[in-house]
C-alpha positions in Angstrom: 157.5 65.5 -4.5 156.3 65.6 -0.7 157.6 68.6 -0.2 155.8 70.2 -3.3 153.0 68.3 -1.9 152.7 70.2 1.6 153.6 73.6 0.2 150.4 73.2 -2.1 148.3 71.9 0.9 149.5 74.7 2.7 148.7 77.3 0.3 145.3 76.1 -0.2 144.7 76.1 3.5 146.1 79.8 3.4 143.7 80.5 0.3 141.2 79.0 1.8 141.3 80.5 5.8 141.8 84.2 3.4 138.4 83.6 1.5 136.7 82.4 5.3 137.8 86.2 6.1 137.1 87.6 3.3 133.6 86.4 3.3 132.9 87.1 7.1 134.5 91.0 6.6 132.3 91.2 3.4 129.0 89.9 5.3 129.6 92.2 8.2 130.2 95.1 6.1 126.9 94.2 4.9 125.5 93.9 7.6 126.6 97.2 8.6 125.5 99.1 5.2 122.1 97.8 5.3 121.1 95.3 8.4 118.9 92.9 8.2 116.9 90.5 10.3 115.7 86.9 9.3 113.7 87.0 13.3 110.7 88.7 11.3 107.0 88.0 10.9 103.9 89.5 8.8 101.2 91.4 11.2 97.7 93.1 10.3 95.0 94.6 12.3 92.2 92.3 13.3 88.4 93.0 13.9 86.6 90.1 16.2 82.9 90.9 14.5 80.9 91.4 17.2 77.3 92.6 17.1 75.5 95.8 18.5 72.3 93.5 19.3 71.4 90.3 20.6 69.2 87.9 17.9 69.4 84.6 15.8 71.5 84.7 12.6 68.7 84.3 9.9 71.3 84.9 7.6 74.9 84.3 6.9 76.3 86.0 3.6 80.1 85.2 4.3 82.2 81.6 4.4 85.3 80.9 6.4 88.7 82.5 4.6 86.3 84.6 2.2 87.6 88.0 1.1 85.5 90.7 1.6 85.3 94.7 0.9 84.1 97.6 3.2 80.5 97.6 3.5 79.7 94.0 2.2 76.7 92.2 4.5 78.3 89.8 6.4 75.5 88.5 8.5 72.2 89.7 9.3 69.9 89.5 12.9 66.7 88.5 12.8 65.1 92.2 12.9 61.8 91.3 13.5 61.5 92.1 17.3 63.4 95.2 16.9 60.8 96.5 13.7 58.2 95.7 16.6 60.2 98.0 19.5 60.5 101.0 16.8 57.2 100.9 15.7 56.2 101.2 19.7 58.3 103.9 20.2 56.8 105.8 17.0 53.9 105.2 18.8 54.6 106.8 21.9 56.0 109.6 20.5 53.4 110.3 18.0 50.9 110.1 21.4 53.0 112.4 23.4 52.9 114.8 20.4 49.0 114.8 20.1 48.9 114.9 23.8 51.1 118.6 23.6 48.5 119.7 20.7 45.9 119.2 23.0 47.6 120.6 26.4 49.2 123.8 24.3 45.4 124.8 23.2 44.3 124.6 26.7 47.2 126.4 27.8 45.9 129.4 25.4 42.7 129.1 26.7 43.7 129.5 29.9 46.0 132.4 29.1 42.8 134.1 27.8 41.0 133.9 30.8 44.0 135.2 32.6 44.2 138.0 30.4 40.4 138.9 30.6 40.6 138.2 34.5 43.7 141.0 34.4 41.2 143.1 32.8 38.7 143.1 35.6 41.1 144.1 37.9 42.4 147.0 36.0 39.0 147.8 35.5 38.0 147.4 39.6 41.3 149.3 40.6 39.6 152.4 38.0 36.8 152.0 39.6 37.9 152.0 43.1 40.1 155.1 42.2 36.9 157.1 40.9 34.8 156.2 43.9 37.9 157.4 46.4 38.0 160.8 44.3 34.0 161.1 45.1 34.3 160.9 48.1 37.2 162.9 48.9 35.4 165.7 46.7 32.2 165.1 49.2 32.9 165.5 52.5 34.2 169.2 52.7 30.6 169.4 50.8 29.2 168.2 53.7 30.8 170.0 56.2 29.7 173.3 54.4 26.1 171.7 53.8 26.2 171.5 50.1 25.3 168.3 50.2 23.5 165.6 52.2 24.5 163.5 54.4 22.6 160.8 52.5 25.0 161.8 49.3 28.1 161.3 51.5 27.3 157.6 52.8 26.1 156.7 49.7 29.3 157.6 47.8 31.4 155.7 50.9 29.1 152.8 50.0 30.4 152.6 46.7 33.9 153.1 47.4 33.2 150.1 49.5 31.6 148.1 47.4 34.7 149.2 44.5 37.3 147.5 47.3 35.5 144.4 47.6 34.9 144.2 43.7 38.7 144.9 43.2 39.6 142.5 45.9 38.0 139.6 44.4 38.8 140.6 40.8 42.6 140.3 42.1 41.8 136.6 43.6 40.1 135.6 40.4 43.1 136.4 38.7 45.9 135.4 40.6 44.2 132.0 40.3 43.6 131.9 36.8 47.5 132.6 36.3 47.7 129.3 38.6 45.4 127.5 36.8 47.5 128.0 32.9 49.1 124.9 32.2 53.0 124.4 32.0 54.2 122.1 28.8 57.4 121.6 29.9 56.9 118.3 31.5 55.3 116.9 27.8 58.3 119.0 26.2 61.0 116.7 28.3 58.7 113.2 27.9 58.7 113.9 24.3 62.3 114.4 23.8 62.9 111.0 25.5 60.3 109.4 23.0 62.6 111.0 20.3 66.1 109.6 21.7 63.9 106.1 22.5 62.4 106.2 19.2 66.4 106.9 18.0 67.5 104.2 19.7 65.1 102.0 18.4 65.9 102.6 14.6 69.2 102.5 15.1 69.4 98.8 16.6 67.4 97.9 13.7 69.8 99.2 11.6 72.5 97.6 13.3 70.7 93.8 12.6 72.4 94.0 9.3 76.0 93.8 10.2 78.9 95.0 7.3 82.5 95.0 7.2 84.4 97.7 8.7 87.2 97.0 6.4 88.3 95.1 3.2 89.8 91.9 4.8 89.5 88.3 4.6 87.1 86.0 7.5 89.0 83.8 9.4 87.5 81.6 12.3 84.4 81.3 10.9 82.6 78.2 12.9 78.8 78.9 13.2 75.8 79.1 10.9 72.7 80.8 9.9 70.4 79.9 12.9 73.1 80.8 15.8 72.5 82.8 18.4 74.5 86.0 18.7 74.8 88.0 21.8 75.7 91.6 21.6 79.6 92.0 22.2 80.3 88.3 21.9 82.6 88.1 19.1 81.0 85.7 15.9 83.9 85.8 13.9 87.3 87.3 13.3 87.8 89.7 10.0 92.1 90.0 9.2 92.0 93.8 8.1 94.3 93.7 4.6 94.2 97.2 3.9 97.3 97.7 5.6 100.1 94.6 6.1 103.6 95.6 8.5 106.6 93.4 9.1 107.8 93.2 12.2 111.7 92.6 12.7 113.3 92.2 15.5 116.8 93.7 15.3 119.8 94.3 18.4 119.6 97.6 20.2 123.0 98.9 19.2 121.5 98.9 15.5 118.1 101.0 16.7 120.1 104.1 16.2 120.4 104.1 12.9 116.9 104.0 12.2 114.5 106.4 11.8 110.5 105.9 10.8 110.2 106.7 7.0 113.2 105.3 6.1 112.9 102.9 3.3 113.0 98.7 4.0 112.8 95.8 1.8 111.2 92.2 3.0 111.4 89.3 1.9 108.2 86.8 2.5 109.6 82.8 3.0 107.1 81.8 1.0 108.1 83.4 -2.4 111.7 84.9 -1.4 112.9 85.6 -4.7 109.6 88.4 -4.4 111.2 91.4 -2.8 108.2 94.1 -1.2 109.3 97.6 -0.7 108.5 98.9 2.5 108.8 101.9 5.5 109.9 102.3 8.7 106.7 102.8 10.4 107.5 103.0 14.3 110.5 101.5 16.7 109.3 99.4 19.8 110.6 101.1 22.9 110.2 98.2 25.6 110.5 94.6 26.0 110.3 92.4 29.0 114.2 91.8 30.5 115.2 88.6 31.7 116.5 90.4 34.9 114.9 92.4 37.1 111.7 90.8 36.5 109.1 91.3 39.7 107.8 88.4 41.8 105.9 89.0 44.9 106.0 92.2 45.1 110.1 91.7 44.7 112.6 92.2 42.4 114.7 89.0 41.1 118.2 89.2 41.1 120.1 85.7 39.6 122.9 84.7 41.6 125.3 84.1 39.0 126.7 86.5 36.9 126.9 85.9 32.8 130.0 87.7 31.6 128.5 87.2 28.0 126.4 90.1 27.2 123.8 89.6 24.3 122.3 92.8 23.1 118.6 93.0 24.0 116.7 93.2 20.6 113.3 95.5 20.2 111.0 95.0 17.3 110.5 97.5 14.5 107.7 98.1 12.5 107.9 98.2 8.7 104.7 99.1 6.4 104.7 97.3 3.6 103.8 99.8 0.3 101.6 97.5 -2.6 101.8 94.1 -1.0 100.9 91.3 -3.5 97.8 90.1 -1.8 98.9 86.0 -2.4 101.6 86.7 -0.5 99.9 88.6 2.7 99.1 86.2 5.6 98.9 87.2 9.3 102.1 85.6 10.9 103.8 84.6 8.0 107.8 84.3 8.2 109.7 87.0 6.5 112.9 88.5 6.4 113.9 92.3 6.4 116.6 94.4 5.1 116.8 98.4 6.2 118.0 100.1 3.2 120.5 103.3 4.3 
């Protein structure tokens, strides 16, 4: 009856230590078919809400953990100052451009008067030309005694008279040419008015501030009546338009994955919930515990670890049609690469 005894222990034990390897070839088989992590996490884009402009809150349209779409009015600045700083640079613009109305019908005026004053001097240098001709024409008269000598200096009188006339008809318009205008100064002050006036609308515009993205607020802890300084985040918005897992698996399993390839997680808190997923990207660097730089130095441990554990690198999965109940930033999840 003993002996019967032992061979039955030592048959179960034999059963037993067969089924132990059965299950641990089975698991790693597994684990080889489609690997899997339980080291994983849920991660989405963030926006810290930060404003354009500088201004008291006068209103806050948004609570703390509220979802909210694209384009939804999350708070607004007061936009009184900035109505005032638009409606000065209208002002100076709308100057400037009266002021060019004015200076561009002057400038046409004063073109005129170069114009005519280009006349005279066409009409001098004819003159001038006639009263040279005259007197070329005279004086082998005059040697011959055809005509006086009276005739000849009076003709050299008005050739000299011509010069003088053509002379200052040339002065008078060389300095009405000086004397027309340029816009061009206005021109460029009036282009800056524009950009200022630009400017000025759009930092009004930018008082009412909207969400970038559909999300959900988080870290919400101020309230209508804050002050909020441009670039100073307010708030933070968790972007849930697009949720990844991130897995951290062993590098001698990274070669078997490639981005697109198909992945299902598993989110701790509903894990009977499976969400279908993609490779998205594969980390390529991680901090080593050796080799690390101190000072300028490398470190280099003294003692030697004849374990080797394989360094693990995160990979990305995007998750495809995420149940929104289940989708928060950090949560613990695990993930299984399909192949």
């Amino acid at each position: 009856m003993s002996t019967t005894r032992k061979t039955f222990g030592w048959g179960l034990l034999v059963v037993a230590v067969l089924a132990a390897l059965f299950l641990a070839l089975a698991s790693v088989q597994r684990m080889q078919v489609r690997p899997r992590t339980e080291d994983a996490y849920l991660v989405a884009n963030i926006v810290h809400m930060a404003p354009d402009v500088s201004g008291r809150i006068t209103s806050l349209r948004v609570r703390d953990n509220q979802s909210v779409k694209r384009g939804d009015v999350l708070f607004v600045i007061d936009p009184e100052p900035f109505v005032y700083r638009r409606d000065q640079a209208k002002a100076q613009l709308d100057s400037l451009r009266a002021q060019i109305r004015v200076d561009t019908t002057q400038v046409a005026s004063q073109g005129s008067q170069a114009n005519a004053a280009d006349q005279a001097v066409n009409s001098a240098q004819t003159a001038l030309d006639l009263a040279r001709r005259t007197v070329s024409r005279l004086i082998p008269l005059a040697q011959r005694g055809f005509v006086t000598t009276q005739a000849l200096d009076q003709a050299r009188s008005t050739e000299m008279t011509a010069q003088s006339s053509l002379t200052s008809a040339v002065q008078n318009a060389a300095a009405a040419h000086q004397a027309i205008k340029s816009t061009a100064p206005i021109q460029a002050d009036i282009r800056a008015a524009e950009a200022q006036l630009a400017l000025a609308e759009r930092d009004l515009r930018l008082t009412t501030v909207v969400a970038p993205c559909d999300g959900r607020v988080t870290a919400l802890g101020i309230a209508a009546g804050e002050w909020a300084s441009a670039g100073s985040p307010v708030f933070t918005i968790i972007d849930t338009e697009h949720w990844w897992a991130v897995g951290n698996f062993r590098e001698t399993q990274l070669h078997e994955f490639q981005p697109g390839q198909s992945a299902t997680v598993y989110v701790m808190q509903d894990s009977h919930h499976p969400v279908a997923g993609v490779i998205d990207s594969l980390n390529f660097g991680v901090v080593p515990d050796e080799g690390t730089v101190s000072n300028g130095l490398p470190e280099v441990p003294r003692s030697l670890n004849w374990v080797r554990i394989a360094q693990r690198y995160p990979v990305r999965i995007l998750l495809q049609n995420p149940p929104p109940d289940l989708m928060r930033l950090g949560a613990t999840a695990v993930i299984i690469v399909n192949r």
